[in-house]
Residue frames relative to the residue before (quaternion, step in Angstrom):
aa qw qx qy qz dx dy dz
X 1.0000 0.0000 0.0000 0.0000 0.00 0.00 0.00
X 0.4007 -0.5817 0.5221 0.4781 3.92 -0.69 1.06
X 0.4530 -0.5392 0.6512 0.2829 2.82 -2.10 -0.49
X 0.2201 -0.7738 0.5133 0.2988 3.37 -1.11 0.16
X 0.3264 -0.7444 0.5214 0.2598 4.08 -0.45 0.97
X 0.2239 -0.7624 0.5896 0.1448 3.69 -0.81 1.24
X 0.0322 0.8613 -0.4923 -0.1218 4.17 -0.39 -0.33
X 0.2080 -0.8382 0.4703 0.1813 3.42 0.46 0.84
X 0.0102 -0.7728 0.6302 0.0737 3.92 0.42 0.23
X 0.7659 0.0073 -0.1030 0.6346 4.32 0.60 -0.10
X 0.2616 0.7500 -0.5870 -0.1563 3.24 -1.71 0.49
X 0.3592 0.7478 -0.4501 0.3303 3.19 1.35 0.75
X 0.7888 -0.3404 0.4398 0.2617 3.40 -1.84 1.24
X 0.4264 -0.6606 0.4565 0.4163 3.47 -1.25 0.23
X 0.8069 0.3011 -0.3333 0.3836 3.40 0.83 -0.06
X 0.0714 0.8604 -0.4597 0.2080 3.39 1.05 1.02
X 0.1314 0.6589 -0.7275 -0.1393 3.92 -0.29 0.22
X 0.7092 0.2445 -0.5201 0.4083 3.79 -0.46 1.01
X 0.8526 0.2743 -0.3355 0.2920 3.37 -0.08 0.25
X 0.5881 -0.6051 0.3431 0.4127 3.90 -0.66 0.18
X 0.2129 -0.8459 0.3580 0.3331 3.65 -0.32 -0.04
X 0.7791 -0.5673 -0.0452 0.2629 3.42 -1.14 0.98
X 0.0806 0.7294 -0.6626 0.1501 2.99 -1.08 1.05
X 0.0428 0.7798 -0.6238 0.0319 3.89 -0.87 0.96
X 0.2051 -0.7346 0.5920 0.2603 3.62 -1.21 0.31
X 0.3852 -0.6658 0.6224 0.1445 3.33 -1.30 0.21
X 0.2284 0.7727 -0.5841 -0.0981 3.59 0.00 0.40
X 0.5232 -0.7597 0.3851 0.0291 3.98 -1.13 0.99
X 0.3956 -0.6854 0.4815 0.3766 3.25 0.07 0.55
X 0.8434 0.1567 -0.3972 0.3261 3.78 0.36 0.17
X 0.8626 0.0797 0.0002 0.4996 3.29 1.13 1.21
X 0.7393 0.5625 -0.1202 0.3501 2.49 0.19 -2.92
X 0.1711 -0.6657 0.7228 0.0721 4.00 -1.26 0.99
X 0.1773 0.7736 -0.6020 -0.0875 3.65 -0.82 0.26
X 0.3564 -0.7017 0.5991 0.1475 3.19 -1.27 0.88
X 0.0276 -0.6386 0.7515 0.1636 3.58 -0.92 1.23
X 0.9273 -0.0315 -0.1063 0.3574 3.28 -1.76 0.64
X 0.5057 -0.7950 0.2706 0.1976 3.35 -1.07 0.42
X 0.2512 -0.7258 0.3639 0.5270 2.96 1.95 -0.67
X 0.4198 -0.7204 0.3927 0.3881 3.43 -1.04 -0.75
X 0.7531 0.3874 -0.2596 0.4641 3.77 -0.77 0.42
X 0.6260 -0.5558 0.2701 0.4757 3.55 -0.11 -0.76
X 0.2839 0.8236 -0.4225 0.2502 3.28 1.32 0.58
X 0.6045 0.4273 -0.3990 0.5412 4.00 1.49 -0.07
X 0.5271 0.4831 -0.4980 0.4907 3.72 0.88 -0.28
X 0.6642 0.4684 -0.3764 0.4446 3.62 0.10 -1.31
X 0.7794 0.2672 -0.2985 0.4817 3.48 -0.38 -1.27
X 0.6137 0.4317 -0.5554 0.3585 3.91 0.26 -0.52
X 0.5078 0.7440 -0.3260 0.2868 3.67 0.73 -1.00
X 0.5689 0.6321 -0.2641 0.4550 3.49 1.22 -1.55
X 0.9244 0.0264 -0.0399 0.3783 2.91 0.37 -1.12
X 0.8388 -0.3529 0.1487 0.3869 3.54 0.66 0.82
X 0.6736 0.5660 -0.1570 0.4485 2.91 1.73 0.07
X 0.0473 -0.9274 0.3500 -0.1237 3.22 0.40 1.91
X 0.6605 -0.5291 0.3285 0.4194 3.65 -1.14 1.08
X 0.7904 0.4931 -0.2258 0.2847 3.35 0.48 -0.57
X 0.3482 0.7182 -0.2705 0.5383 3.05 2.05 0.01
X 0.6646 0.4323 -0.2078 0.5729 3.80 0.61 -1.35
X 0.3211 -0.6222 0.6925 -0.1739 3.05 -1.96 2.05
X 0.8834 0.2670 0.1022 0.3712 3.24 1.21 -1.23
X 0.0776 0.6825 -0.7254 0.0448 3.92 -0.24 0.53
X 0.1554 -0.5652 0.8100 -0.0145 2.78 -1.83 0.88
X 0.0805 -0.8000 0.5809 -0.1270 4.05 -0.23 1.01
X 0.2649 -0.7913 0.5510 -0.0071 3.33 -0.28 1.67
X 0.7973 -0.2215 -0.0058 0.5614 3.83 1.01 0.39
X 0.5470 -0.7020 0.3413 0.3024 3.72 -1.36 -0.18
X 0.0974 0.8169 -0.5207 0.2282 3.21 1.37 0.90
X 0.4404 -0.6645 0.4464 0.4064 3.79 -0.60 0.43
X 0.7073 0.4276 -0.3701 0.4242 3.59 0.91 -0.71
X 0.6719 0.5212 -0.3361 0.4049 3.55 0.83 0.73
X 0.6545 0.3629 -0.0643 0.6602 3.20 1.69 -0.97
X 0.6690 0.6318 -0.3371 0.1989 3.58 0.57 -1.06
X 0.5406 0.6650 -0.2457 0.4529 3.77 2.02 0.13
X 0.5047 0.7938 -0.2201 0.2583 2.86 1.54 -0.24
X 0.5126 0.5535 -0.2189 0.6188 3.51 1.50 -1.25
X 0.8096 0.2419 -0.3191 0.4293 3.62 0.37 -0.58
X 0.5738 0.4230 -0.3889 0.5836 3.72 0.71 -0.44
X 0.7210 0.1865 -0.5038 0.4378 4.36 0.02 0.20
X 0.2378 0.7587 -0.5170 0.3171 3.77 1.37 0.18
X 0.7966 0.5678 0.0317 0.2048 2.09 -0.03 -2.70
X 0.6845 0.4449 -0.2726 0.5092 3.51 1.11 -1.76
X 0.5275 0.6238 -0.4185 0.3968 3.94 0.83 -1.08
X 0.7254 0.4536 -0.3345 0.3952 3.22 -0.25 -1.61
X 0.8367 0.2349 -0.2532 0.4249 4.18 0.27 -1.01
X 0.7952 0.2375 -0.1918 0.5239 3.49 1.07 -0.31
X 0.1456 -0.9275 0.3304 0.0965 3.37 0.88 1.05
X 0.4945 0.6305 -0.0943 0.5908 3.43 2.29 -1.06
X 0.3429 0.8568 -0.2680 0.2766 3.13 0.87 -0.32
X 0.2646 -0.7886 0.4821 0.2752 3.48 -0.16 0.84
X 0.5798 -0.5792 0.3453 0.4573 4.01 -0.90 0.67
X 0.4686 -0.5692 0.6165 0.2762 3.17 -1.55 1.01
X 0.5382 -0.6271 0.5540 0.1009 3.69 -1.67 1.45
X 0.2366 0.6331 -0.7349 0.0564 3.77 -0.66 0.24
X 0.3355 -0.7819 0.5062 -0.1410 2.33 -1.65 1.61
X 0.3766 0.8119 -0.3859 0.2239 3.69 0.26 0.44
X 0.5210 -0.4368 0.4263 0.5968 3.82 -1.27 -0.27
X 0.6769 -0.3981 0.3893 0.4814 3.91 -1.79 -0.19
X 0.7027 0.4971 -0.3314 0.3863 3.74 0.36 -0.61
X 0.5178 0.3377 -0.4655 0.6333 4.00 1.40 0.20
X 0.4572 0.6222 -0.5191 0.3665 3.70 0.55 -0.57
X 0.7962 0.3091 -0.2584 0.4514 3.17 -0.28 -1.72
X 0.6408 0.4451 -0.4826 0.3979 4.01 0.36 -0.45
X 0.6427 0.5130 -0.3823 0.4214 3.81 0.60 -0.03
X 0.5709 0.5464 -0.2597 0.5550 2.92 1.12 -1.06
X 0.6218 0.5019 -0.4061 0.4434 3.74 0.72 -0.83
X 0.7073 0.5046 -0.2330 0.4367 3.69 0.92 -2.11
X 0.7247 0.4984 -0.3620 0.3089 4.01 0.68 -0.37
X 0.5027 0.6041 -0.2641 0.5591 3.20 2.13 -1.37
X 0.7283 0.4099 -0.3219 0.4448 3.99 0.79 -0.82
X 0.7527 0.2862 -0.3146 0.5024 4.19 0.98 -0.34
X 0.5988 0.6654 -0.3425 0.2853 3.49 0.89 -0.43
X 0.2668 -0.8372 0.4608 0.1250 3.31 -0.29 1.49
X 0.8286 0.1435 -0.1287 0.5255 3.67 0.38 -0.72
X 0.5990 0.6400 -0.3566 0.3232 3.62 1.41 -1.00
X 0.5858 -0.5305 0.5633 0.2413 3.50 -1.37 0.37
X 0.0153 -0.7475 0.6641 0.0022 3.75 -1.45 0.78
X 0.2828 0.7463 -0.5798 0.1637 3.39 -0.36 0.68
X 0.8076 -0.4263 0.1915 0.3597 3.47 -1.35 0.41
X 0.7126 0.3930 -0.2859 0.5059 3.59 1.39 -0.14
X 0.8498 -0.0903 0.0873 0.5120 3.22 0.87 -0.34
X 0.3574 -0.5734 0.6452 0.3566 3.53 -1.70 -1.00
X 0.0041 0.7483 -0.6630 -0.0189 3.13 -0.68 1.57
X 0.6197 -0.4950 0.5114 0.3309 3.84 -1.74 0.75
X 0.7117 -0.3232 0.4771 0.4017 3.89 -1.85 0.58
X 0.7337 0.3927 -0.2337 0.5029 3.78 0.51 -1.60
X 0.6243 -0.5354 0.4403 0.3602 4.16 0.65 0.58
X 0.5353 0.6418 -0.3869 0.3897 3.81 0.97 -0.43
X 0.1480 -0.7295 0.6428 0.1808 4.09 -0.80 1.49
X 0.2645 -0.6710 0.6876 0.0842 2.96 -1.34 1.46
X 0.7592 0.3614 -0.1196 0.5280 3.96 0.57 -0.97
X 0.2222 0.6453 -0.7268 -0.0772 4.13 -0.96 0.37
X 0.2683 -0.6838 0.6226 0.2697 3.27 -1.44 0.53
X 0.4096 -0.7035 0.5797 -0.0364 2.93 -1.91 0.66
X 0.0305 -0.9361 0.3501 0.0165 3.24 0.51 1.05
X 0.0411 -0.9015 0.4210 0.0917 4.04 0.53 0.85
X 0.3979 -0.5312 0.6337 0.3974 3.47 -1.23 0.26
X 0.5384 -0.4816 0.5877 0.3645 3.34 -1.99 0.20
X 0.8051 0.1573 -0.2307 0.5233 3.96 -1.07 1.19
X 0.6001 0.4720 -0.5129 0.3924 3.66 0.79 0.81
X 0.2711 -0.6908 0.6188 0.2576 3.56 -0.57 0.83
X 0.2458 -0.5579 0.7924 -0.0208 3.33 -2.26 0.69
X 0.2774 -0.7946 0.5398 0.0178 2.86 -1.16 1.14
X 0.0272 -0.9582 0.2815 0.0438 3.14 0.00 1.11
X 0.6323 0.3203 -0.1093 0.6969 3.15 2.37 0.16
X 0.7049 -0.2984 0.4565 0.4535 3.10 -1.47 0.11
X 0.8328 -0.0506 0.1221 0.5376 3.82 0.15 -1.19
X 0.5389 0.5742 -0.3686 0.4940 3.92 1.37 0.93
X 0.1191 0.8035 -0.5768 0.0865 3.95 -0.45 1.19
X 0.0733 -0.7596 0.6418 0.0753 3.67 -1.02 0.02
X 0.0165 -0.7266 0.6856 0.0401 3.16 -1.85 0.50
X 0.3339 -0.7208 0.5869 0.1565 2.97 -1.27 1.10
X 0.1113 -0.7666 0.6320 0.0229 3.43 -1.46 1.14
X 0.6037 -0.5812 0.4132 0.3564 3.93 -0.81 0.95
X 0.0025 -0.6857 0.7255 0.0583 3.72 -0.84 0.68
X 0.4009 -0.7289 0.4892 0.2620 3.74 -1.52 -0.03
X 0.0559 0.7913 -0.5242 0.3097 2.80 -0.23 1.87
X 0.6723 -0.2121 0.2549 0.6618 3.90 0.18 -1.55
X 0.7488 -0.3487 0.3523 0.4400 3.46 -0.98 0.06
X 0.9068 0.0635 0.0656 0.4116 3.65 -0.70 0.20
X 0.2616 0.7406 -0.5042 0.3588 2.94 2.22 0.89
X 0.0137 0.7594 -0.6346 -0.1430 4.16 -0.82 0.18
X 0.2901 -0.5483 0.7327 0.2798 3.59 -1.58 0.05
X 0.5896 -0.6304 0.4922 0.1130 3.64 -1.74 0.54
X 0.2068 0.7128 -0.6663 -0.0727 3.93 -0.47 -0.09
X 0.3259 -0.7532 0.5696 0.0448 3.47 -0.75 1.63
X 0.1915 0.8689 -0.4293 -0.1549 3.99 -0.43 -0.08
X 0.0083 -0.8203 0.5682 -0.0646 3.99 -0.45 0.77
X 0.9480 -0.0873 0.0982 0.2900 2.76 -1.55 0.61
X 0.7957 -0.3703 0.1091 0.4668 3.32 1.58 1.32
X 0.6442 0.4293 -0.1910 0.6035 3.50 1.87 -0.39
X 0.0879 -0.7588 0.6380 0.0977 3.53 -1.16 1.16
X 0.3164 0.7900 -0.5127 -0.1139 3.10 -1.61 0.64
X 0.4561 -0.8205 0.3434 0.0300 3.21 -1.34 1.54
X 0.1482 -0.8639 0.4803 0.0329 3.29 -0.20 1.34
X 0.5469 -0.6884 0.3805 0.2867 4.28 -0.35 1.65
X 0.0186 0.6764 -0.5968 -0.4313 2.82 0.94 -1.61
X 0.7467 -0.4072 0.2073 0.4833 3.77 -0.17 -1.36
X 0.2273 0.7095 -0.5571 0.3668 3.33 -0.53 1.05
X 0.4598 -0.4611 0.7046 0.2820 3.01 -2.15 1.02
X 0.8260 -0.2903 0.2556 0.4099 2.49 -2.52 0.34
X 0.1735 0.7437 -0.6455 0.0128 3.51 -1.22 0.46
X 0.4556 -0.6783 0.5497 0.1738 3.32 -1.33 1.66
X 0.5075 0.6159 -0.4215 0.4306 3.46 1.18 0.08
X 0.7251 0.5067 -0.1036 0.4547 3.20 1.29 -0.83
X 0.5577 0.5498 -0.2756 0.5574 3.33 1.27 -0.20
X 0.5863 0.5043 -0.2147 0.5965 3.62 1.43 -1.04
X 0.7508 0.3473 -0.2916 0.4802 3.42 0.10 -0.36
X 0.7117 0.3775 -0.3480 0.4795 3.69 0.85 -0.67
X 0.2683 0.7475 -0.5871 0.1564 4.04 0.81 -0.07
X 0.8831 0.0318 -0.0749 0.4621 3.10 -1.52 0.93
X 0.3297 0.7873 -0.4665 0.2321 4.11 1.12 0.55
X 0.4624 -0.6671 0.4762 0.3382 3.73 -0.33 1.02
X 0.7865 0.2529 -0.0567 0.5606 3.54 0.60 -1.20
X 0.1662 -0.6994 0.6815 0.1372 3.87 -1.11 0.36
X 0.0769 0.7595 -0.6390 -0.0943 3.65 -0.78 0.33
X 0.4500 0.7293 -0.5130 0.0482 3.24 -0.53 0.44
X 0.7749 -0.4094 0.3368 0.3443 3.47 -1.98 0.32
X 0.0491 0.7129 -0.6994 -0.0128 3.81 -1.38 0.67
X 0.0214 0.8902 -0.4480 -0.0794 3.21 -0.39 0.47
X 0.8082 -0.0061 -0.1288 0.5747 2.78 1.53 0.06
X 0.3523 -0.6331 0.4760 0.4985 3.81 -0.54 -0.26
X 0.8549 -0.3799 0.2644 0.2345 3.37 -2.09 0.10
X 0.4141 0.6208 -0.3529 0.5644 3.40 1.66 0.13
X 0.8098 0.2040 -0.1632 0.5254 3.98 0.61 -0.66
X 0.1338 0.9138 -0.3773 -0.0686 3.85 1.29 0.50
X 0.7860 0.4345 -0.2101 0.3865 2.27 1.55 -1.64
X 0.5002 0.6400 -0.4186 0.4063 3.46 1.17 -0.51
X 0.6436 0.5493 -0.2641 0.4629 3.63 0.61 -1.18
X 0.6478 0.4675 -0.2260 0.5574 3.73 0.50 -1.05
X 0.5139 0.6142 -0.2159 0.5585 3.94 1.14 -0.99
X 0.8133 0.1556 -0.1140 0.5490 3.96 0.79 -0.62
X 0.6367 -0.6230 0.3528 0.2866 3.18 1.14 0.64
X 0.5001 0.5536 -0.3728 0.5518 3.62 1.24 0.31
X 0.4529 -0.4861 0.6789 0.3126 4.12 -2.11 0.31
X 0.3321 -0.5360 0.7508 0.1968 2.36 -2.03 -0.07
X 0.7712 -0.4306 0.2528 0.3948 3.36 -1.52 0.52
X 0.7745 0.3588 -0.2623 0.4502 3.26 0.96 -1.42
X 0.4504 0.6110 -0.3829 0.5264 3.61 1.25 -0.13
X 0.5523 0.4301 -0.3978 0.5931 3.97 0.76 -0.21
X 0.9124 0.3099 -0.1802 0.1977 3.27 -0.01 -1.39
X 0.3774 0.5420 -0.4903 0.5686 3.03 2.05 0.69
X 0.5781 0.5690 -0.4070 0.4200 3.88 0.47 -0.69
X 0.7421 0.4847 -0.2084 0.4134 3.38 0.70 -1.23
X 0.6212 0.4829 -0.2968 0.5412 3.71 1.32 -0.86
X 0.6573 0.4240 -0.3367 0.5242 3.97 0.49 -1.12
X 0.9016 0.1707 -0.3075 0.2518 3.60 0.43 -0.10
X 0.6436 -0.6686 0.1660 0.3335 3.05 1.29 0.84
X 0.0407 -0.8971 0.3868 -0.2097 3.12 1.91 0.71
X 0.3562 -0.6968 0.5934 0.1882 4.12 -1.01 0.69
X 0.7731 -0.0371 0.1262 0.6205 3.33 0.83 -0.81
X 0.3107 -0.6897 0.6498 0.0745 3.31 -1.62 0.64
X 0.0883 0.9258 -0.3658 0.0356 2.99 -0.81 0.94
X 0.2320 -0.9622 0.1120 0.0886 3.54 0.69 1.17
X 0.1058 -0.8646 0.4824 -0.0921 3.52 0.10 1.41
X 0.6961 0.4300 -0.3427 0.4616 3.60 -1.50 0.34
X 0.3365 0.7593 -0.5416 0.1298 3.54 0.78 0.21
X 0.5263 -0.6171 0.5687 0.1369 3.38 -1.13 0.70
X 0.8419 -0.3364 0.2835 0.3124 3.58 -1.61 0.27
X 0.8243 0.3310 -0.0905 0.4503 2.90 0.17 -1.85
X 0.7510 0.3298 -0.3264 0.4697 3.76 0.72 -0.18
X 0.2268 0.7801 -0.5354 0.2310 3.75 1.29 0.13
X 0.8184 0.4070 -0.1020 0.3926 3.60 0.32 -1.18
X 0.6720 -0.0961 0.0585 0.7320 3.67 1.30 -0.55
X 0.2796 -0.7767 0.5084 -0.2453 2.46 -0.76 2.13
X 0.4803 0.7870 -0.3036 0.2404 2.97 1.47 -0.28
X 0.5886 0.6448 -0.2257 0.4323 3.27 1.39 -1.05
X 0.5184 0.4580 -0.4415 0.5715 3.79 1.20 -0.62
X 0.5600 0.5966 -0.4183 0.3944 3.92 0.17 -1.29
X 0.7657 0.4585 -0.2498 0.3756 3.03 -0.14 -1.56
X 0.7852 0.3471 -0.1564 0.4884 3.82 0.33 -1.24
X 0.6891 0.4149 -0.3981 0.4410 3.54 0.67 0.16
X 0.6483 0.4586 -0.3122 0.5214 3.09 1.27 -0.70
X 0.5034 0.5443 -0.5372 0.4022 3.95 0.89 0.83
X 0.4378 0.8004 -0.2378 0.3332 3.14 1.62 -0.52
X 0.7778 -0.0033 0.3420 0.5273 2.59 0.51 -2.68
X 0.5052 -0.6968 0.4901 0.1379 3.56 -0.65 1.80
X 0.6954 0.4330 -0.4301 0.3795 3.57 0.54 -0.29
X 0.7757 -0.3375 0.2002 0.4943 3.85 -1.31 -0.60
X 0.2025 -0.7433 0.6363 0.0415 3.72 -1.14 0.38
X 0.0399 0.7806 -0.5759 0.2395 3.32 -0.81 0.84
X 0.0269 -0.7509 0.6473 0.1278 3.42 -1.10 0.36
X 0.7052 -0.5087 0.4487 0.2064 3.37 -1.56 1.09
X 0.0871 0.6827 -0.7156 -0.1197 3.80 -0.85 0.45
X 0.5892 -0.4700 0.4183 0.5070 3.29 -1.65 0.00
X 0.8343 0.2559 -0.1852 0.4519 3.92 -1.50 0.44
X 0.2166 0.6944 -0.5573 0.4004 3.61 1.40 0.87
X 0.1928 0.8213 -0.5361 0.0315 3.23 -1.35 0.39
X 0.2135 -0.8925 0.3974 -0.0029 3.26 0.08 1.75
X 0.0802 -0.7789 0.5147 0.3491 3.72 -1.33 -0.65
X 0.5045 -0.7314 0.4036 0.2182 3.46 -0.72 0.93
X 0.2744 0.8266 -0.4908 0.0259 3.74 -0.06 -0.24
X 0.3371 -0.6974 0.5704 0.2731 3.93 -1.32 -0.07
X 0.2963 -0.7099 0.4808 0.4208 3.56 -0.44 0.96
């Protein structure tokens, strides 16, 4: 059975001053690279860089909402790909219409000479570097030979969505942000991989639930009701950056399978035995 390569290049909270913020690749056994979220600034170029993993590589974003610390990487990563692969075919963002239009807002607000318009982002020289892609929630897209995804509503901001990616026999489902949501549990059924947000443990629910974000044990009920292979914990906030242990611990009361949390420059494989 292939494998699927996970790369966490951000997994820090939005107000994290130690970690990057979220961005992960997916790389497929036939090929296909996908970018979920962008982080923000240039912190997916940098960390992708480390390790071999270059702007010009990426076909695909899948963007789970228009928070800046999710989207706000973008201007530099279609920079970034232009400038070395000018020929390029257009980078894909994926999302519901209401992240649309916020990109569309964030490109129309850095874009010095380039063009914004309802299809895309085209260069001074007439060349489309950017098309958007506007999905309903439960329509797959095919984005490989043997690589699809669907977005499903989570509760977060309007027209926030989480991801279920599937290849070559392997699912995996990325929250983006969002409280607990039975929407989310449905969509992630039987998922090899679980990715989701913790921002905090059960001591700060209500605050945490208050910004539209889970908690740990709030993952690790998602991850148990849906029969999840593995858990895996991303978005981490400040105070648990360094000892992380507490998220582990309470999610795994939840959920009997593995637990883990996400550093930046992690990099897993996925596989079915």
């Amino acid at each position: 059975m292939p494998d699927v390569k996970v790369t966490f290049l951000g997994t820090g909270a939005g107000n994290c001053i130690l970690r990057a913020h979220t961005a992960i690749v997916l790389d497929c056994a036939d090929g296909t690279r996908l970018l979920l979220d962008a982080a923000s600034g240039n912190s997916a170029l940098r960390h992708g860089a480390m390790l071999g993993i270059y702007a010009e590589d990426f076909e695909h974003v899948l963007l789970s909402h228009r928070h800046g610390d999710h989207m706000g990487g973008l201007p530099h990563i279609q920079g970034r790909r232009t400038q070395v692969a000018p020929d390029a075919a257009p980078l894909v963002i994926h999302s519901l219409e209401p992240s649309i239009e916020g990109v569309q807002r964030l490109f129309r607000a850095t874009s010095i000479t380039h063009q914004v318009d309802q299809d895309g982002v085209t260069t001074s020289e007439g060349n489309r570097v950017v098309n958007w892609n506007p999905v309903e929630t439960g329509q797959w897209i095919q984005l490989g030979t043997e690589v699809r995804a669907s977005a499903f509503a989570v509760n977060h901001i309007g027209g926030a969505v989480g991801w279920r990616v599937e290849t070559g026999g392997i699912s995996v489902v990325f929250s983006g942000d969002t409280r607990y949501s039975d929407n989310l549990v449905e969509a992630s059924q039987g998922a090899d991989l679980l990715i989701h947000e913790a921002l905090s443990t059960e001591d700060d629910q209500e605050g945490t639930d208050r910004r539209g974000h889970s908690t740990a044990a709030e993952a690790g009920r998602a991850a148990a009701l849906a029969g999840a292979g593995q858990l895996i914990l991303t978005h981490i906030d400040t105070p648990f950056h360094r000892d992380t242990q507490p998220l582990i611990d309470e999610a795994r009361r939840e959920f009997g399978g593995p637990v883990s949390v996400a550093d930046d420059l992690l990099q897993i494989s996925v596989s079915r035995p």
